[in-house]
C-alpha positions in Angstrom: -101.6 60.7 23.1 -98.5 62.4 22.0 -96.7 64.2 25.2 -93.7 66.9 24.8 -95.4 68.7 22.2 -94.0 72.5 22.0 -96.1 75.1 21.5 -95.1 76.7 18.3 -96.1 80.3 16.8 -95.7 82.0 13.6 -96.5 85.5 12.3 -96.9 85.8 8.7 -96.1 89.9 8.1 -94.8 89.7 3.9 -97.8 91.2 1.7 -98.5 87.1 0.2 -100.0 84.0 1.2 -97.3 81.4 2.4 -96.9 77.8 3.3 -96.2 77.0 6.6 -94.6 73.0 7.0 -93.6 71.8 9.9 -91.6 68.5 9.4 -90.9 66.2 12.9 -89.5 62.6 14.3 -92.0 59.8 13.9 -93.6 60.7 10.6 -94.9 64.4 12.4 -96.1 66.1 9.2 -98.3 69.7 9.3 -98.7 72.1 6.6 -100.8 75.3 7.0 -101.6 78.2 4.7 -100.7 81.5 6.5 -102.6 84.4 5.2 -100.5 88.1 5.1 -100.4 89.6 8.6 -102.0 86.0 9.8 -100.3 84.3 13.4 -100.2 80.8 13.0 -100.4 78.7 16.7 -99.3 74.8 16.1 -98.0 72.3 18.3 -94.7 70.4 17.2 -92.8 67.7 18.6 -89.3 68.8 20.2 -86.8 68.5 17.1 -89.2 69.7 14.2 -88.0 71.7 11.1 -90.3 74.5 10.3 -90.0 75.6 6.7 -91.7 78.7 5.2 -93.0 78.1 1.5 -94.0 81.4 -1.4 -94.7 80.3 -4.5 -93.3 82.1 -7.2 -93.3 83.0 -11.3 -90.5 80.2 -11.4 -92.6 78.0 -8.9 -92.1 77.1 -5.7 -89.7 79.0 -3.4 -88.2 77.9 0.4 -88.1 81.6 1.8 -86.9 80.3 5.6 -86.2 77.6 7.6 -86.4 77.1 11.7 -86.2 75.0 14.1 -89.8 74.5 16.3 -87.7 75.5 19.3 -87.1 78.8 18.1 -91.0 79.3 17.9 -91.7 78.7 21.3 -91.6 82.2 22.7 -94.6 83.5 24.4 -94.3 86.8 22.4 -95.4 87.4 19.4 -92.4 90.1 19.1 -90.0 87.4 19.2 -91.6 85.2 16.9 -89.3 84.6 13.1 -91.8 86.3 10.5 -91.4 86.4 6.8 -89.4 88.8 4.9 
């Protein structure tokens, strides 16, 4: 059982499909498609990197990068979204 997990959101509001990867201590891997206009709720261990992936013409692109903690809120509103 894995305690102190943070409850993590993410709102996906580009026009294009995007990788969500959440990267966290003790081997923590996730990685989640995120449809356009799609929320995303994950759990995360407390010092997680969140990275948000598009692929492009010239391949893969790393559009943003967060920390879990700032995914936390409990409104959507405040959640980071894609450009």
């Amino acid at each position: 059982m894995v305690l102190n997990q943070l409850q993590c959101g993410y709102q996906n509001r580009s026009d294009r499909m995007v990788i969500l990867r959440c990267i966290g201590p003790d081997q923590f891997f996730l990685e989640r498609v995120v449809f356009p206009v799609e929320i995303l709720g994950f759990e995360a261990p407390p010092a997680s990197e969140v990275e948000i992936w598009s692929h492009s013409l010239g391949g893969p692109e790393l559009l943003e990068r967060f920390l879990a903690e700032e995914l936390t809120s409990v409104s959507e509103l405040d959640w980071p979204q894609s450009a």
